[in-house]
TIZAPA-887660 format. One line per 5 residues: number of its first residue (from 1); their letters; for each residue y, x, z of N, C-alpha, C. Coordinates in pm, whole numbers. Example, Ala and Ser with C-alpha at 12.3 -4.5 7.8 and 13.67 -1.06 7.14 Angstrom:
BEGIN
1 = as = -569 1319 780 -450 1230 780 -330 1320 780  -225 1285 708 -106 1367 714 3 1290 787
***
This chain:
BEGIN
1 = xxxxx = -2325 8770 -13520 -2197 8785 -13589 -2154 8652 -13649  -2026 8616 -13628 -1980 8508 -13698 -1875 8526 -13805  -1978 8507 -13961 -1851 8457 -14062 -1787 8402 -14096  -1668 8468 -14128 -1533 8362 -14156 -1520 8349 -14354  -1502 8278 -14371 -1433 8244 -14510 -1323 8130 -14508
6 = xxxxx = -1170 8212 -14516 -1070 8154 -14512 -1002 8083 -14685  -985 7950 -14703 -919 7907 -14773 -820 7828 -14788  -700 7910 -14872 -550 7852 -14840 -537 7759 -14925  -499 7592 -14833 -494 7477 -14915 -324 7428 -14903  -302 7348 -14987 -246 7253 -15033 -94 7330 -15050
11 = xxxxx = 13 7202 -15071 123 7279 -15068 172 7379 -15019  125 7390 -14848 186 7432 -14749 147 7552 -14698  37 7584 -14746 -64 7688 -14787 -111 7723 -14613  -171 7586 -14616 -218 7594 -14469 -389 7663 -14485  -425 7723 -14382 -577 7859 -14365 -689 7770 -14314
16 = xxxxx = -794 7697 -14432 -871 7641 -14337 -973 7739 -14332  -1070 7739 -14216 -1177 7805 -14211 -1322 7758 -14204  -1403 7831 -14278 -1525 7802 -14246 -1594 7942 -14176  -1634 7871 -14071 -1693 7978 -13971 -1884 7941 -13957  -1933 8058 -14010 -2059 8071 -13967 -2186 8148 -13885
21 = xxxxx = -2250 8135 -13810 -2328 8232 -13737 -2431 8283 -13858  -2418 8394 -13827 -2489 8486 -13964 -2607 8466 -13953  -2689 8431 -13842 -2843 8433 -13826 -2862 8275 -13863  -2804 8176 -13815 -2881 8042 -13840 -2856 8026 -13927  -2700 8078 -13969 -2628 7943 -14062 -2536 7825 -14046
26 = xxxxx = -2568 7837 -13901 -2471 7670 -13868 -2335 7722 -13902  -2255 7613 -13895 -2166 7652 -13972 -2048 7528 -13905  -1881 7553 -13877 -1801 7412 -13867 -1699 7490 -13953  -1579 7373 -13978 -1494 7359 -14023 -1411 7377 -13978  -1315 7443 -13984 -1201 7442 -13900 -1018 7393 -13967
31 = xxxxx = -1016 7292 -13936 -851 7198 -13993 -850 7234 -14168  -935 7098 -14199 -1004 7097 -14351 -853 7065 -14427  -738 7094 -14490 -632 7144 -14543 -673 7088 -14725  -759 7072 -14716 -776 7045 -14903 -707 6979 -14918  -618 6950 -15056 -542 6876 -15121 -562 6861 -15222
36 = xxxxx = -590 6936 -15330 -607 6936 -15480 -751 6950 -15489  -795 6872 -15584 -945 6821 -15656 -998 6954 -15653  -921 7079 -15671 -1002 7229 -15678 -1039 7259 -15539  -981 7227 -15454 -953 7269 -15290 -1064 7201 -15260  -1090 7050 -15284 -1137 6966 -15194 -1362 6976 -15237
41 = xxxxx = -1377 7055 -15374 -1447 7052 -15458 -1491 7241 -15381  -1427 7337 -15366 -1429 7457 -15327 -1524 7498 -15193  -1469 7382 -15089 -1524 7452 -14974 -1626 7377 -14928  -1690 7286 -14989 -1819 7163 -15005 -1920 7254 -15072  -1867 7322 -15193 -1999 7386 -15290 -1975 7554 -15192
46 = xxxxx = -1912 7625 -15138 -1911 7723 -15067 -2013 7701 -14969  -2020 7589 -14892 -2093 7588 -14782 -2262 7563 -14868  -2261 7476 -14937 -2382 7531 -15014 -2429 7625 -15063  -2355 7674 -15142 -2392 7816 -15188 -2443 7858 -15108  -2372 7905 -14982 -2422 8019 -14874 -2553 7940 -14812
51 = xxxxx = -2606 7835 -14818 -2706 7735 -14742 -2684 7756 -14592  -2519 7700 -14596 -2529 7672 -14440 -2547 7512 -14363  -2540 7515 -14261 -2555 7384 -14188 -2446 7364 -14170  -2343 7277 -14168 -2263 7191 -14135 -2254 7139 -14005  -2213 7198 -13953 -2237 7126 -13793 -2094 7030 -13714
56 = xxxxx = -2009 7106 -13759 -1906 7057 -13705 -1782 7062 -13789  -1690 6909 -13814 -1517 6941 -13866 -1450 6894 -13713  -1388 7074 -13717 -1326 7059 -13581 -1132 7077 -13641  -1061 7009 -13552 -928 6994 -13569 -830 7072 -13509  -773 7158 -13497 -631 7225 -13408 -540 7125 -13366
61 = xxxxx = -520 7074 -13464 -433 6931 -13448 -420 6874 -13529  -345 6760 -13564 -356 6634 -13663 -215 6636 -13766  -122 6758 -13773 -28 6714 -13848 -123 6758 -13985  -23 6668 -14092 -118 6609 -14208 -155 6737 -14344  -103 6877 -14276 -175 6937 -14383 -312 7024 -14333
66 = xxxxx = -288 6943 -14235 -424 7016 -14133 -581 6973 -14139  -528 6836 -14233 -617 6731 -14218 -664 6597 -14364  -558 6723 -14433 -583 6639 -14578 -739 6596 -14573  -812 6728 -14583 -975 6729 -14633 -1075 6675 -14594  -1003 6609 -14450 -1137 6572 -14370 -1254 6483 -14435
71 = xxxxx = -1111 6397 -14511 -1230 6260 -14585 -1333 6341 -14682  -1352 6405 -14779 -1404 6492 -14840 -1509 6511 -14764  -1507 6616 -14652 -1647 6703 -14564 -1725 6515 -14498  -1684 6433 -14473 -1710 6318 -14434 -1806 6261 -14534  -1760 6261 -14647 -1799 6210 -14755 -1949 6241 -14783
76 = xxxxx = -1910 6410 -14746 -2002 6503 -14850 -2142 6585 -14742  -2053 6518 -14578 -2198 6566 -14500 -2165 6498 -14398  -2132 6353 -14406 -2079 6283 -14283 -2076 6302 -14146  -1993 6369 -14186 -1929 6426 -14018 -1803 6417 -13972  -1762 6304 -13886 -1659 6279 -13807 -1549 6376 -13776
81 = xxxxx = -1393 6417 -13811 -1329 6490 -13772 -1378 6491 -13598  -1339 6596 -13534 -1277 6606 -13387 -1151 6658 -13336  -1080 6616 -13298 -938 6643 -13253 -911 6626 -13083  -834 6658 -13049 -821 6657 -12894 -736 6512 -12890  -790 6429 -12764 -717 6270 -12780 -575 6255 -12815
86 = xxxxx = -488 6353 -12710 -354 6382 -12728 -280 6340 -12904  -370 6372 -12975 -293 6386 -13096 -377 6248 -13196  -433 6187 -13121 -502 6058 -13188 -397 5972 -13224  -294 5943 -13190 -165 5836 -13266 -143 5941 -13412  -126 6061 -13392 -63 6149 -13540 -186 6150 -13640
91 = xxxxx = -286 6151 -13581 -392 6165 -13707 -373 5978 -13730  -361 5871 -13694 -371 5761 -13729 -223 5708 -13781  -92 5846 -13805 -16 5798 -13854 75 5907 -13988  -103 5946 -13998 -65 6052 -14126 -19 5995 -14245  -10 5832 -14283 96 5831 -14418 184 5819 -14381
96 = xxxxx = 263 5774 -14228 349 5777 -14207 414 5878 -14190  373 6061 -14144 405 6177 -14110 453 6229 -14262  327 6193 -14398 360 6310 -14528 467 6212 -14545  486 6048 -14583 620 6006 -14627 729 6097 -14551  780 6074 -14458 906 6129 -14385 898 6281 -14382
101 = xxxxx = 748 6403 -14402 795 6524 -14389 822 6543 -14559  744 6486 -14648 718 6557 -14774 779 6430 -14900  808 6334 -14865 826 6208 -14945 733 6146 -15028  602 6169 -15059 494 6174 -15073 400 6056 -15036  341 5942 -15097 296 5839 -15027 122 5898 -15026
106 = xxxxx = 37 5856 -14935 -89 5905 -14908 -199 5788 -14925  -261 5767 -15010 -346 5666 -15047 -482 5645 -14984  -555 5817 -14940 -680 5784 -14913 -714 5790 -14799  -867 5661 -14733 -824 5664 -14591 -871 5747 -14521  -865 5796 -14440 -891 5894 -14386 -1040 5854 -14270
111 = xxxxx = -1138 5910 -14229 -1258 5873 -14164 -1231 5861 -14045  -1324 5802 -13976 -1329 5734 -13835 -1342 5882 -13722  -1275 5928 -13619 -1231 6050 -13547 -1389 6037 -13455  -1406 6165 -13441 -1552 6192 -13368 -1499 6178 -13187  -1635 6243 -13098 -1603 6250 -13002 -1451 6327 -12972
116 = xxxxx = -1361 6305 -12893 -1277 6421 -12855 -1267 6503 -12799  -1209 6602 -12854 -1203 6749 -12795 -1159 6775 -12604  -1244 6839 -12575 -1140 6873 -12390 -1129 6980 -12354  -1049 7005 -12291 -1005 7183 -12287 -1115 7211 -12189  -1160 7322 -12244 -1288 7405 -12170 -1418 7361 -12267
121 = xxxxx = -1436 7270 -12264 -1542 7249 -12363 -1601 7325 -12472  -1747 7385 -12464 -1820 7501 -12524 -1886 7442 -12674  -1834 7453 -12785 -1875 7403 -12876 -1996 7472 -12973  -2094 7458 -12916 -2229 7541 -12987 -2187 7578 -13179  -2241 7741 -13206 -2233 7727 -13340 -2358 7840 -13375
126 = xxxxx = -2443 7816 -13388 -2582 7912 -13349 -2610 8011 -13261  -2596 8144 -13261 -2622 8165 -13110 -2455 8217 -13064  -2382 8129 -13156 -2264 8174 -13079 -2188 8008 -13018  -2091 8031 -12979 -1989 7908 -12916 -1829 7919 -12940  -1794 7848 -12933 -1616 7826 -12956 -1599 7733 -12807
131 = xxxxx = -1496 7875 -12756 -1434 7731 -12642 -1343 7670 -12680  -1299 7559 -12630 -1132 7494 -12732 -1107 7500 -12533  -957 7551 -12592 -837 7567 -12518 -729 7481 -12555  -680 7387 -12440 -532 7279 -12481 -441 7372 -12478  -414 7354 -12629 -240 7448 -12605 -157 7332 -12661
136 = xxxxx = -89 7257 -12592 -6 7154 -12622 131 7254 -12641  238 7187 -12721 355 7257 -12751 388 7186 -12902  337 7249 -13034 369 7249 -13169 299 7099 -13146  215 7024 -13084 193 6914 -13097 127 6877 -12971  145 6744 -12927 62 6694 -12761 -83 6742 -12789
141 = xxxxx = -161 6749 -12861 -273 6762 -12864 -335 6903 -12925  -284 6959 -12977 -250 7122 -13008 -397 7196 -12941  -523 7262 -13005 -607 7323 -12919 -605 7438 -13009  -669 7527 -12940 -722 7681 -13016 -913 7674 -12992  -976 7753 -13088 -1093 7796 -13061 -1122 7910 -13044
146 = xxxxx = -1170 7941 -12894 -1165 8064 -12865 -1342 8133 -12857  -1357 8222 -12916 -1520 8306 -12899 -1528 8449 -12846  -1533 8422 -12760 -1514 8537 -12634 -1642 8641 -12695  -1784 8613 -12724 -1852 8676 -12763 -1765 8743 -12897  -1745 8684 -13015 -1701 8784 -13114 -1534 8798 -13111
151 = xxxxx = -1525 8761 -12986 -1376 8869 -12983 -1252 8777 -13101  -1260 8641 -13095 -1235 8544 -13224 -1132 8464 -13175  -982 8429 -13220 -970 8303 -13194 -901 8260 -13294  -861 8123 -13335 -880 8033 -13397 -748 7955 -13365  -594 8012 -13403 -473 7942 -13313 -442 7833 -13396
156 = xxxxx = -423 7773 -13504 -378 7645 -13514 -237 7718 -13564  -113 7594 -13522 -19 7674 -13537 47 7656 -13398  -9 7698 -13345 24 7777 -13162 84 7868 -13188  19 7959 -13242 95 8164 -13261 41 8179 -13450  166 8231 -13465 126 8352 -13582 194 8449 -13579
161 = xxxxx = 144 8575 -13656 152 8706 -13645 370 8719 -13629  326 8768 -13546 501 8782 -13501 559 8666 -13494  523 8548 -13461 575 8417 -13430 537 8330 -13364  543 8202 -13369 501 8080 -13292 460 7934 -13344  439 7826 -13340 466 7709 -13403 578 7622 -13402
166 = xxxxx = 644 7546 -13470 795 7495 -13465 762 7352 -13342  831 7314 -13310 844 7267 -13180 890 7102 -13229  1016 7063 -13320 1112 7007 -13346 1041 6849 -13423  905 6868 -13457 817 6773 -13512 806 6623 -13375  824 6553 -13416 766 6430 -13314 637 6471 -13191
171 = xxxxx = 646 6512 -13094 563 6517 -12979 523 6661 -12940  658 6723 -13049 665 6835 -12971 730 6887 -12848  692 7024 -12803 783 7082 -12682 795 7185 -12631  893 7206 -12656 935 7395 -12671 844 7446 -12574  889 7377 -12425 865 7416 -12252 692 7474 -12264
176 = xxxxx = 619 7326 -12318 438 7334 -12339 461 7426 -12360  525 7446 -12490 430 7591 -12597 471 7704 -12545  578 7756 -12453 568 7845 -12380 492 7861 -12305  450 7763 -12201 314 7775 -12121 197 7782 -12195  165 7697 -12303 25 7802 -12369 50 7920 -12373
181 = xxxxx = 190 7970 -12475 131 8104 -12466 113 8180 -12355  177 8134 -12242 200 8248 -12122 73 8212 -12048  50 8080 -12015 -27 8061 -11934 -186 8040 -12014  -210 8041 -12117 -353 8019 -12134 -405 8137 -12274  -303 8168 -12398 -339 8320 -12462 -297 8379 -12392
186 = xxxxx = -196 8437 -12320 -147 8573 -12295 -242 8618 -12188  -324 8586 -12157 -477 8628 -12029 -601 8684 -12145  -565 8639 -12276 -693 8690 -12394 -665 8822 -12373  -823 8871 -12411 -836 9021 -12428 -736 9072 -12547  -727 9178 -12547 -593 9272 -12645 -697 9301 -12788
191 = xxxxx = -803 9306 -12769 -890 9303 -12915 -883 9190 -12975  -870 9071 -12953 -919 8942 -12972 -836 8926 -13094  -924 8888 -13244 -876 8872 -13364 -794 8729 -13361  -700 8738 -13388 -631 8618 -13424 -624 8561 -13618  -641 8430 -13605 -662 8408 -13684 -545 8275 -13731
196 = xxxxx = -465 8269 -13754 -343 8170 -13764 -402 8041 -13881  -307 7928 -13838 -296 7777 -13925 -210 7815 -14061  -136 7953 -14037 -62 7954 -14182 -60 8141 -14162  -31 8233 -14295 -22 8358 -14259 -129 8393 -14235  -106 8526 -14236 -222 8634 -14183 -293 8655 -14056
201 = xxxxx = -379 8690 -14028 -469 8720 -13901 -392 8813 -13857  -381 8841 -13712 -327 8913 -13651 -434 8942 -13480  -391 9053 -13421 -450 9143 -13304 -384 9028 -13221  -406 9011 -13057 -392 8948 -12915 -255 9078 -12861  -329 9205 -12901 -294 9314 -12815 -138 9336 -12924
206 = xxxxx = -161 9308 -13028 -37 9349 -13089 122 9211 -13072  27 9111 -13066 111 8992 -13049 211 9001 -12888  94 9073 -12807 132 9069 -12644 214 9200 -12664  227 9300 -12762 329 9422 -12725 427 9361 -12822  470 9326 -12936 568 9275 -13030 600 9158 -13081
211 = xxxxx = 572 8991 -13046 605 8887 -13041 719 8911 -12928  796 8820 -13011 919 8802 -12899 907 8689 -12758  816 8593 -12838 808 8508 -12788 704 8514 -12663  649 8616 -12636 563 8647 -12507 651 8762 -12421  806 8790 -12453 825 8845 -12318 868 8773 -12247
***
């Protein structure tokens, strides 16, 4: 079984997750979102508490509230973000992204990017795995983590519950993000928990009968 403990960071009240396999412990990160000294202080002593392993800070993508925290988990169990290459200019031009989205200047630097992510690629998390899937669209580099064993995925802001991700950001594209959804979720099983970058978790099967955006 893999646990989730979701915490909503920063302004934007973006969902980061910490996902763990109940038997080992290992444990990754999923689009570390901390912003405030409480946020960034929260999900460092959480992962202790529970005495998990730290295995992985994995990325959906690089716009900058996705990615406040990374320096933090770096800090605190040095471990390299991972992001899919596609989106390696946006994570290296995150003071330039919060000035122009939020007016906001960004002081701290952010850590050196791990191996990169490739679509298909099986990301071990004790006796379970996350596949990452390219869903380019809301950003060139845009992935989901998908766990076919617990029926799990992990959208970023690809899909949320009765919606989609906005398109209109620098290196977005409407066209992509229609083909993720059509061509790479809309083949997920109809159980498959969805788990969104902002909002509530939502069903595969409910998204594929009442999203507009999948007829």
């Amino acid at each position: 079984m893999l646990n989730i403990k979701t915490f909503q960071c920063n302004p934007i009240q973006e969902n980061c997750f910490v996902v763990s396999d109940a038997d080992t412990g290992d444990a990754a990160v999923i689009d570390c979102g901390a912003y405030y000294d409480a946020e960034r202080a929260a999900i460092p002593e959480y992962i202790r508490k529970q005495g998990l392993q730290l295995r992985h800070v994995l990325c959906t993508h690089a716009h900058f509230d996705h990615i406040f925290g990374v320096d933090t988990l770096y800090q605190e169990f040095g471990l390299q973000p991972r992001l899919h290459d596609a989106d390696r200019q946006l994570y290296q031009d995150m003071s330039r992204q919060l000035q122009s989205m939020m007016g906001m200047p960004w002081q701290r630097p952010l850590p050196p990017l791990g191996t990169p992510l490739t679509h298909g690629e099986c990301i071990s998390l004790g006796r379970h795995s996350l596949q990452v899937l390219h869903t380019p669209g809301h950003s060139p580099g845009s992935v989901v983590f998908y766990s076919a064993d617990a029926h799990l995925l992990f959208a970023g802001d690809t899909l949320f519950r009765m919606s989609v991700g906005r398109t209109d950001l620098p290196g977005g594209s409407w066209q992509q993000l229609m083909d993720s959804l059509h061509q790479v979720l809309a083949p997920l099983p109809a159980d498959v928990t969805v788990y969104c970058g902002h909002g509530p978790a939502t069903r595969m099967g409910d998204e594929l009968a009442m999203n507009p955006y999948f007829r």
